[in-house]
Each structure stands twice: as C-alpha cells, then as structure tokens.
N, C-alpha and C positions, 0 to 999 in steps of 0.2 A: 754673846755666848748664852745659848741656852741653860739656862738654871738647872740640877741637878735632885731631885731629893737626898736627904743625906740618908734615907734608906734603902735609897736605891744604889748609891755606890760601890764597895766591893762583890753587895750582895747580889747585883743584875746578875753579875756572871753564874750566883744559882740554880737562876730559871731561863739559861739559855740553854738550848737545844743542842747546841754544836760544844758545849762544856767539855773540855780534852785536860789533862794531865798536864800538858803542854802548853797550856795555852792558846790553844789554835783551835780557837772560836769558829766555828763558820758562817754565823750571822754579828760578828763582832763590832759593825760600827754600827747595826740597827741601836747601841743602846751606849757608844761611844763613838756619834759622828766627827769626821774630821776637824770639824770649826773646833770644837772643845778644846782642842791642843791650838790650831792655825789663829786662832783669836786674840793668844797671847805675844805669838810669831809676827816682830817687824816683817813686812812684804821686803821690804830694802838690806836682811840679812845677809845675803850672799854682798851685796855691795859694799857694808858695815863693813866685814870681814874682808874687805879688800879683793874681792872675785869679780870686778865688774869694771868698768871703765873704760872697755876697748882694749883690756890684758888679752895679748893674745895665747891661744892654747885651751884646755879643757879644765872643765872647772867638775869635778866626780862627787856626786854625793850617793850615800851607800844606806840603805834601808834595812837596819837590823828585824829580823821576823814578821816582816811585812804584813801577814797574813795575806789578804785576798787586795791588796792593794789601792783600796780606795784611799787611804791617806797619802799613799806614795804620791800618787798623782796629783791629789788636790795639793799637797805640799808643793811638789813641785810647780803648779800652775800659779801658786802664792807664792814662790821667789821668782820665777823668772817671766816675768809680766809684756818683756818686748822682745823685740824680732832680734833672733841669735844668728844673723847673714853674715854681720862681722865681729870680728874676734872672739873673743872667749865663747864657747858653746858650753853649757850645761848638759850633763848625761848622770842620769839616776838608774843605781842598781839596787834593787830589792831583792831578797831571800830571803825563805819561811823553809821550815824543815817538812812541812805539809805539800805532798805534790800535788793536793786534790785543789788545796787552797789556792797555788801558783800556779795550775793550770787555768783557776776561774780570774786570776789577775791577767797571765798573757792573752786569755779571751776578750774581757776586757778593757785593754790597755788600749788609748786613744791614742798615743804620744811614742808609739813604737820605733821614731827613729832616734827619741831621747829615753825614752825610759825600758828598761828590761829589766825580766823575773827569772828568779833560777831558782830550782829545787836546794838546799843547800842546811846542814846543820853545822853550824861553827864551833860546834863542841868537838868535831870529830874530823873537821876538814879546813882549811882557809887556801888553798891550792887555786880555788877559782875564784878566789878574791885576786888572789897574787898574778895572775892570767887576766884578769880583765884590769888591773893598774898598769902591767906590761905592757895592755894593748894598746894603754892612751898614754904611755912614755911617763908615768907620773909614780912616785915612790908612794904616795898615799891618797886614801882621799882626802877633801878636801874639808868635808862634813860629813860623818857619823851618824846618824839619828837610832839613839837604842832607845827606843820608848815604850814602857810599857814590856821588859821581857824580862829582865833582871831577877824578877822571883820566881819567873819559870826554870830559869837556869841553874838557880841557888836551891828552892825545892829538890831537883832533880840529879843535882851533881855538888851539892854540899856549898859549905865554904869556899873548900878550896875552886870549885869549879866557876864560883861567882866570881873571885877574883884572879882567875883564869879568864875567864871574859873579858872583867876590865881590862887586863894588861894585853890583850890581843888586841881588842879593837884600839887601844892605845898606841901601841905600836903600827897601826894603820894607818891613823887619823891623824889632820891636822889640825882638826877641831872636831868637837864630841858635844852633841845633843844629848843630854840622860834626862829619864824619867822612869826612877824606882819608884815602884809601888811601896807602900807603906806598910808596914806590920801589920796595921789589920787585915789587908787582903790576903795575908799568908795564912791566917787564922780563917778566911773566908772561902780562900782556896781550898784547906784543909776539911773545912766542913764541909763543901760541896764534892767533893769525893767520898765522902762518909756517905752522903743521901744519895750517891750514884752505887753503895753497896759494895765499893772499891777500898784496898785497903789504904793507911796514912801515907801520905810521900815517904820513902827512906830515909829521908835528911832532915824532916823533920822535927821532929823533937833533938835532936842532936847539934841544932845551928848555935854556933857559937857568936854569932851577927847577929843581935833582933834588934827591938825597939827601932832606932834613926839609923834606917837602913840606906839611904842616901848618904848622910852625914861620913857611913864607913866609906861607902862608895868614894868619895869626895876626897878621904885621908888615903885612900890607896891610890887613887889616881894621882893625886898631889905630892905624895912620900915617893912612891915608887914606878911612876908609869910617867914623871917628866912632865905632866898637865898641871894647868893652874885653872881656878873656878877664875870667869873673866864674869860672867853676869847670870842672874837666876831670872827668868819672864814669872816669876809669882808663878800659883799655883793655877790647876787642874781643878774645874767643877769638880774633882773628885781627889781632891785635897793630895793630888800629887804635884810635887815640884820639878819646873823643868829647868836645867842647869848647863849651860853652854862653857866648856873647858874649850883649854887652847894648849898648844904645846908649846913648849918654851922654849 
C-alpha cells in the first residue's frame, strides 16, 4: 500500500476540485486509490464468510455511495478471482445519490453482467434495494461495504440520521464492512466548506457523537441493530478503521 502523508489525509479532500457537501468527489480516488482499502482486504473474504464452495445460489454484495465506481469493481475483482459457471455467482450493486457520478460508473463498468449502478440516496429511499434482494430471492445482502460515507450522512442529517443508517443497512445485511471517518475529517470537512464561501453543515456544531466515532458506530450496531464486531483489517493510510460485523 502506498504511503500516505499524514498531511495529506483528511486535508486532500481541500484541494479537490469535485469537493461536494456530500461527499461526492468527482476525481475521488485520484488521491484515495482503491489498493488503500483492498490491501488490507483478504482476496479469500467472501470464502472466509462462508460464500464460496460450490453453495449454490447468489452471493449480493451492496456498495454504499459508491461514487464513480472504481472501488466497486476493483473490489469485486479482489474477491471473486475464479470462473463463477457453477454455483454460487457473485452480483455487486452500487449507489451514490450523484447521478453524474453513476452515470460515469455505468459508462464505465467492465463486469456489466455482475456488477450494477443505480442513482439511489438511502436517506430518503431503500425500495430499490428491496427490488433488487426480491430479484435474487435473498432477504439480505450478503456484504455491506459503507466505506467512507458515515460523516456525510451524520454532517448532513444529524445524529439521529447516522444512526438511522446504521440500523437500515443492518437490517439488510448479513455482514457489514464499515469505515467511519474519524473526527478529524469532520473538522476538515467543515473547514473545506468555509474556503468554498459556503455556510457550516447544520448538524454541526450540534453533534452529540464526536471524538471515536466508530467506537459509537460499533455500540449501536452491537446494542441495537443485532450485529457483533467479528474482526477489524487494522487501519487506512489514512488512519481509518475498517471493521467487518456479522449478524447474529
């Protein structure tokens, strides 16, 4: 994995050009390549988890805010490594609330008969998550991946709307990839709105969550959403933790 500066961390997102509210970068892995994350990611995960072996049926992994989709893919190109002719098939779905973003992932997208993008904000809709589980006969997916969105969501819709997240994608999942950004990006995010002449997020100075914003993540999943932490892959060049729950 390529080295990081540690000045370059929450603050790349400053001097990117595509810097949204939201999060929805438009050159966002020029300065967060996928390896950063897949580096820590056994290639053998889905198998670990029990998805593999010649089980027959579909195995769904679900791309929280995908952006422009370059990790969706490489991700899924680092689990599933051999020919899916028999049994279990792998199908990955990705949604970013940015349609400009999801139109340049369906453009694109190499892996069109496993992977699809859809315009989609989970704050306000999950009807075509629950349509596309319908479609493959499956009550959840399989794997989760919220990486990297958790302080978009909490910025923008408070508290309570963070853990409104968690307990949705909980209730979906039968295992949950997280990676909360850390308090200082909240502080980084903040400033980088100020130099775009925009005013503070609403929720802001008003969060009752700071400091080990994971750590909360981690007690609400585990208290109230039926998930247990099964294993952490260590940190992020960018000193975020990734953390693989399971549902009990």
């Amino acid at each position: 994995m390529a080295a990081c500066p540690t000045a370059f961390d929450c603050d790349a997102e400053l001097n990117d050009p595509g810097a949204a509210p939201y999060g929805n970068f438009i050159n966002y892995y020029t300065f967060n390549p996928p390896e950063n994350r897949l580096s820590l990611i056994p290639g053998s995960l889905l198998h670990d988890l029990g998805y593999g072996g010649g089980t027959e049926g579909d195995t769904l992994i679900l791309d929280v805010g995908c952006n422009s989709g370059e990790l969706s893919v490489a991700f899924y190109k680092h689990l599933v490594q051999e020919d899916q002719s028999e049994g279990r098939r792998v199908h990955l779905l990705g949604f970013d609330l940015d349609e400009a973003l999801i139109q340049r992932a369906q453009q694109n997208n190499p892996l069109r008969g496993s992977i699809a993008f859809i315009p989609l904000d989970i704050t306000k809709d999950t009807e075509q998550l629950q349509d596309y589980l319908r479609l493959h006969g499956c009550p959840r997916f399989h794997l989760c991946l919220c990486l990297a969105v958790t302080m978009w969501i909490h910025l923008n819709h408070g508290d309570a709307g963070l853990l409104r997240l968690l307990s949705r994608l909980a209730s979906i999942s039968q295992h949950l990839l997280l990676e909360a950004q850390p308090w200082k990006c909240y502080r980084s995010a903040a400033r980088r709105l100020r130099k775009l002449g925009r005013s503070d997020f609403d929720h802001f100075k008003s969060l009752d969550i700071r400091g080990d914003v994971a750590g909360h993540a981690r007690e609400h999943l585990e208290r109230h959403c039926g998930m247990e932490l099964i294993q952490s892959f260590g940190s992020t060049a960018w000193d975020r933790k990734l953390l693989l729950f399971r549902r009990r």
